[in-house]
N, C-alpha and C positions, 0 to 999 in steps of 0.2 A: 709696350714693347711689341714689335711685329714678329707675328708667327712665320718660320721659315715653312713653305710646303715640302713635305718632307717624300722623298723618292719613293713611288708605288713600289717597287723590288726592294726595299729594305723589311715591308709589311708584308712579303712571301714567305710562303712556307711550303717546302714541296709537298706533294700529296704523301709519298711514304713517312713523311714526319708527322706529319696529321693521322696518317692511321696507326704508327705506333704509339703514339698519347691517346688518341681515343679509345686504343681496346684495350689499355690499363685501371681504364675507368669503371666505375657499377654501373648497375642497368638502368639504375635511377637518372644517373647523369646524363646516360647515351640516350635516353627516352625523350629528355628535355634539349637535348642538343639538336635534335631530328630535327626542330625549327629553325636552326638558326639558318640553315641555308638548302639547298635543294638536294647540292654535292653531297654534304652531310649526311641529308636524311636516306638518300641514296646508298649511299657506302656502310651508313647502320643497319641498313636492311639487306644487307646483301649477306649472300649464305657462305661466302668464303670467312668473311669479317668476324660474322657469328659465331663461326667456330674457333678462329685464331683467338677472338674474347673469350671464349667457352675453355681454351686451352693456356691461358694466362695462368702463372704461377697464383696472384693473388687471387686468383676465381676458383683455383683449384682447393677452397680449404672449407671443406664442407660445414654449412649447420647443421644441427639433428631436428629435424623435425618430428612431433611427436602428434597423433591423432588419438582424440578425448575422445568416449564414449558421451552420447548428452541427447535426451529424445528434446524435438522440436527445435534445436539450435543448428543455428546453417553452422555450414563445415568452416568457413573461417573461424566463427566463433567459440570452435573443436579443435583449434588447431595453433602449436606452439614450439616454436623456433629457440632454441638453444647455439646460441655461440661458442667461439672455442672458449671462450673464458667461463662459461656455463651463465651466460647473461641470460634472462628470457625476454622473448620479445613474441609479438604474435604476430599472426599474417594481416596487414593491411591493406593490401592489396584488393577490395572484392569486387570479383567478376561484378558488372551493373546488368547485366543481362537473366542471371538467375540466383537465387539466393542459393544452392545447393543444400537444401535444409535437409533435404534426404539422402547425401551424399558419401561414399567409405572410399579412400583411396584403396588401388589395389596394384598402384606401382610408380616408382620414384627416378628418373633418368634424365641425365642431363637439364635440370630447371623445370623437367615439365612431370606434371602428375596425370597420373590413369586413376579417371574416377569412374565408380558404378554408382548407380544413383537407383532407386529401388522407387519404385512406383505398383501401386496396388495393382493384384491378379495380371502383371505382365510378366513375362518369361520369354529371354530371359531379363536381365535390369540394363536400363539405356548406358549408355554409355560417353563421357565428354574426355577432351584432353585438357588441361588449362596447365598456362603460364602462368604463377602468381607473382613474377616481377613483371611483367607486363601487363597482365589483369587481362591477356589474350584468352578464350575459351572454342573450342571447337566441340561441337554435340557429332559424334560420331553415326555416322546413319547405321539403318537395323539390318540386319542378316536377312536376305530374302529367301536364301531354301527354309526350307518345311523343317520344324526344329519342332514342333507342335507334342511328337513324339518323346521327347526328353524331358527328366525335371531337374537335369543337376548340372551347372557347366562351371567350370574354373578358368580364370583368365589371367594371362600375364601380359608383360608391356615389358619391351625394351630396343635397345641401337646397336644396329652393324656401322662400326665405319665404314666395312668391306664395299657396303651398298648405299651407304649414305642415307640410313631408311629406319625409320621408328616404323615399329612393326608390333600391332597388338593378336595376341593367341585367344581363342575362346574353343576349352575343351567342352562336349554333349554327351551325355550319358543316361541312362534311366536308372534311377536311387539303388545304389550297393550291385551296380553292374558298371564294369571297365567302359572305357570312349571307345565311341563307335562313329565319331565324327568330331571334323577340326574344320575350325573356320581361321582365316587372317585375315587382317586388315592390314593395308599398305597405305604409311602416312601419304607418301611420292603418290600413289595410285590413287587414293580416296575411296578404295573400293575393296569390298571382302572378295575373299574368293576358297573355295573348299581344299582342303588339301590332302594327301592320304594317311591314314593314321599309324602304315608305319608299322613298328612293334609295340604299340600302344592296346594292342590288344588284350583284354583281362585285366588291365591297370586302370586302377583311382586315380588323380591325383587328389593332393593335400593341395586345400587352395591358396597356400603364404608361399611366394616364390619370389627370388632373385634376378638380378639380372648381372652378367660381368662378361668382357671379353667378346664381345658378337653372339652371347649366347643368354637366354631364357630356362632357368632351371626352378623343378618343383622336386617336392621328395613324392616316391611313387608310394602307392598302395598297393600288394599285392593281392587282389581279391578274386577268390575263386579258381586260382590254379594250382594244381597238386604240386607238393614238393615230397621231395626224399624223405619220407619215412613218416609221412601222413595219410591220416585217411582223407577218401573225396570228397567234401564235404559240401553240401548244397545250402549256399550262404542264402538264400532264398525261404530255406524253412528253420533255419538254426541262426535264432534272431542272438543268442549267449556269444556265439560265433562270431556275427557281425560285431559285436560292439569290441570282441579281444581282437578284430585283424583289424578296426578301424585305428588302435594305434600301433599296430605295425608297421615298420617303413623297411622297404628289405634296399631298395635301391633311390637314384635319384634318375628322376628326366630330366634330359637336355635337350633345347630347341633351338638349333643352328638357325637365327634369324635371318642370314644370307642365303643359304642354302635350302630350307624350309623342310629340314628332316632331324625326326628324334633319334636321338640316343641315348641308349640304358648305362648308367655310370654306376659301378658298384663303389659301395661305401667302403671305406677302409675296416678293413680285420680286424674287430674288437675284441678282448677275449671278457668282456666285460658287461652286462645291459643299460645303454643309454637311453638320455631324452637327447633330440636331436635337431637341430635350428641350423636353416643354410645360411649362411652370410659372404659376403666378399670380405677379402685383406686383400690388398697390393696387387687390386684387378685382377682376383685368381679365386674361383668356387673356394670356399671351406663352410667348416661343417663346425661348430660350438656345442659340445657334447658334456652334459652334466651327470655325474653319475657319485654314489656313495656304497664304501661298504663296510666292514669292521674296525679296518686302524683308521682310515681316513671318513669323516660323517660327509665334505663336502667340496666336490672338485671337480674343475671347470679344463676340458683337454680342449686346445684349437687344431683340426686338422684342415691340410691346405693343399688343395688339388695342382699338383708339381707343372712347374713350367714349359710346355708345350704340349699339354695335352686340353683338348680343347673339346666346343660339341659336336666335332664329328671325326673325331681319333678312337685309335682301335686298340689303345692302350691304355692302363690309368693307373698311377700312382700315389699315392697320398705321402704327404711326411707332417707329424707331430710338432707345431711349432710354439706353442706354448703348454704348460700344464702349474694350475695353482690351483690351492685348497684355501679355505678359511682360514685355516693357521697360519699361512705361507702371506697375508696381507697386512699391507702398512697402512697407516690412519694417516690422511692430510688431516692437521688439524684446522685449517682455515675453513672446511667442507666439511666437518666431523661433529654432530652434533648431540648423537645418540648411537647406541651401539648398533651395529650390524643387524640385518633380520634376515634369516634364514628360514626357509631356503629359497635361493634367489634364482630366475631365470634366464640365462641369458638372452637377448636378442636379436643384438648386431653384434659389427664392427664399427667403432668412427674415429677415423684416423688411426693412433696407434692404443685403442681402448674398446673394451669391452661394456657393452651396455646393457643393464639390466633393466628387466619390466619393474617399474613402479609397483609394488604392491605395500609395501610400509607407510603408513600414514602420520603426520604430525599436525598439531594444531596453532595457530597464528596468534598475536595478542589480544584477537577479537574471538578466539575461539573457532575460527573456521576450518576447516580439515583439509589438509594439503597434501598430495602424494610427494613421494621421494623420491626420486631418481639415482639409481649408484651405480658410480664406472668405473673401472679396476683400467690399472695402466699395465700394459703387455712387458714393459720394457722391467718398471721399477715396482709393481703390484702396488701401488700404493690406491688409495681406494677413496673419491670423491662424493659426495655428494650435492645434490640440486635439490631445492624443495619447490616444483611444480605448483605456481597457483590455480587449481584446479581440482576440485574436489572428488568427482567422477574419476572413474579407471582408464587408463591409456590404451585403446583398442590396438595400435602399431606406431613403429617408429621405422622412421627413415632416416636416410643421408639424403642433403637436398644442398641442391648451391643453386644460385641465381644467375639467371641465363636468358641472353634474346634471342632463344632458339624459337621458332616460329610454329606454332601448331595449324598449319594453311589455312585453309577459307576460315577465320574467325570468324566467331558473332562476341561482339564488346556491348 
């Protein structure tokens, strides 16, 4: 039978048809597709595309990624991806350029992670960005002022839309004295630059921080400045001292990523003493506050920093948007395999769930020891469990989704 040649315009497809199938696709596909043709590979690496995929409903549904404590095991081999269904899966992705065997994440945004990588008697620890759906890595260059003077610095990582700009913080300090120096990195710029610290004066920070909304937030330390109805105490020679304000947290910092200026965010009014864990909900600071007392032994409140106030508003509100105790939860029983252990930590948020530290342990049919993971749902308290294949303790947990956001000059 003779083939009809068939009309080159019935085998068109306009280009806007082509990029709305493309950026409904995973990074796996669009990675592989870059060969098929120039236009392609063009249009995937273009920084509009990236974010229109970045902004796709089904990119929007994060995994939790979780980071294992483990001496001598590179950080993929540290590192464990949960689904929404609570599948585990791990990271396969691994940079070929370094094993990261001495590597701690220290922040989760947009597909890309901020790593410190700890390398003997230097100060402070280097620093890479890596994509691990792309297996992209960038080693971040070193701080060229004179830092020689400090031995304590805390660092955050996160995105303005405002500016279109991943922007890394590195606070300086010398041990159990406030910053006296701020450095940033501009993804856009490639280049640190110093910046003023602000009312950062007299302040610690705690170094687990967040990131939501154009803004970089850590819980403060207040050390070393008088308050109402204290004596002045010289943290310097009253080592008893240091260790009761090192868990005090009176307030929280904010670092307007567009802007490049802190702001002091008072916590909401508790008439009660917590432990206190920042997290995002529904791209707005909150705060996951555990606390116990006579009628109630164990109870988890979520406050959520109110809509329009931001890192550099002059206002701040908080409203109470959950509150549950031990009593108050339901048992999945498809996840439920042993009773509850208290007392449990909270961590995050993921999606509409509360995520607790692993610290319960169970054993496999070979006898090996598995952490547990348990997450309470905001809506119906009903209460999940994951049994993590991994015997070591879970140093952080993230929200992570996968993304060909680009971390510039790679090395692969």
């Amino acid at each position: 039978m003779k083939q009809t040649a068939m009309d080159s315009d019935v085998l068109f497809l306009p280009h806007e048809i082509i990029r709305n199938i493309l950026k409904r696709l995973p990074v796996k596909s669009l990675i592989r597709f870059q060969c098929v043709c120039k236009d392609w590979k063009n249009l995937i690496q273009n920084p509009s595309f990236i974010a229109e995929h970045l902004q796709q409903p089904t990119h929007q549904n994060p995994s939790l990624l979780l980071e294992c404590y483990g001496i001598n095991i590179p950080l993929v081999g540290r590192l464990i991806l949960l689904d929404c269904g609570l599948q585990v899966r791990g990271v396969q992705n691994t940079p070929s350029n370094d094993s990261l065997c001495n590597a701690r994440i220290v922040g989760s945004c947009n597909g890309l992670l901020c790593l410190e990588i700890y390398q003997f008697k230097q100060f402070p620890s280097s620093l890479s960005l890596w994509n691990p759906a792309t297996t992209a890595v960038r080693h971040v260059p070193r701080i060229r002022t004179d830092i020689s003077y400090f031995d304590y610095c805390v660092t955050g990582f996160g995105f303005s839309p405002i500016v279109n700009d991943y922007k890394i913080v590195r606070t300086f300090s010398v041990f159990y004295d406030g910053v006296t120096q701020v450095e940033v990195f501009s993804l856009n710029r490639g280049t640190w630059k110093a910046i003023d610290i602000g009312n950062l004066k007299g302040v610690r920070l705690k170094s687990e921080t967040v990131t939501a909304n154009g803004a970089i937030f850590w819980s403060e330390l207040n050390l070393g400045q008088k308050k109402e109805g204290e004596d002045n105490i010289d943290f310097h020679e009253d080592e008893d001292y240091i260790e009761e304000a090192a868990d005090k947290v009176d307030a929280i910092v904010s670092f307007d990523i567009a802007k490049e200026v802190f702001t002091m965010i008072p916590r909401p009014k508790l008439d009660y003493y917590v432990d206190v864990n920042l997290t995002v909900y529904e791209n707005k600071l909150a705060l996951l506050c555990v606390y116990e007392d006579d009628e109630i032994p164990y109870v988890v409140d979520l406050w959520v920093l109110n809509e329009g106030t931001c890192a550099s508003g002059q206002t701040w509100s908080w409203t109470k948007r959950y509150t549950a105790s031990g009593q108050t939860w339901s048992w999945t029983e498809r996840y439920t395999t042993s009773p509850f252990v208290f007392p449990l930590i909270p961590v995050t948020i993921w999606r509409n769930e509360i995520v607790y530290r692993p610290i319960s342990e169970e054993h496999d049919d070979k006898g090996r020891r598995r952490r547990v993971l348990s997450i309470t749902n905001l809506t119906t308290n009903d209460v999940k469990r994951s049994v993590i294949p991994y015997s070591e303790s879970i140093r952080s947990i993230y929200n992570y989704v996968e993304s060909l956001v680009s971390v510039g000059n790679q090395l692969h």
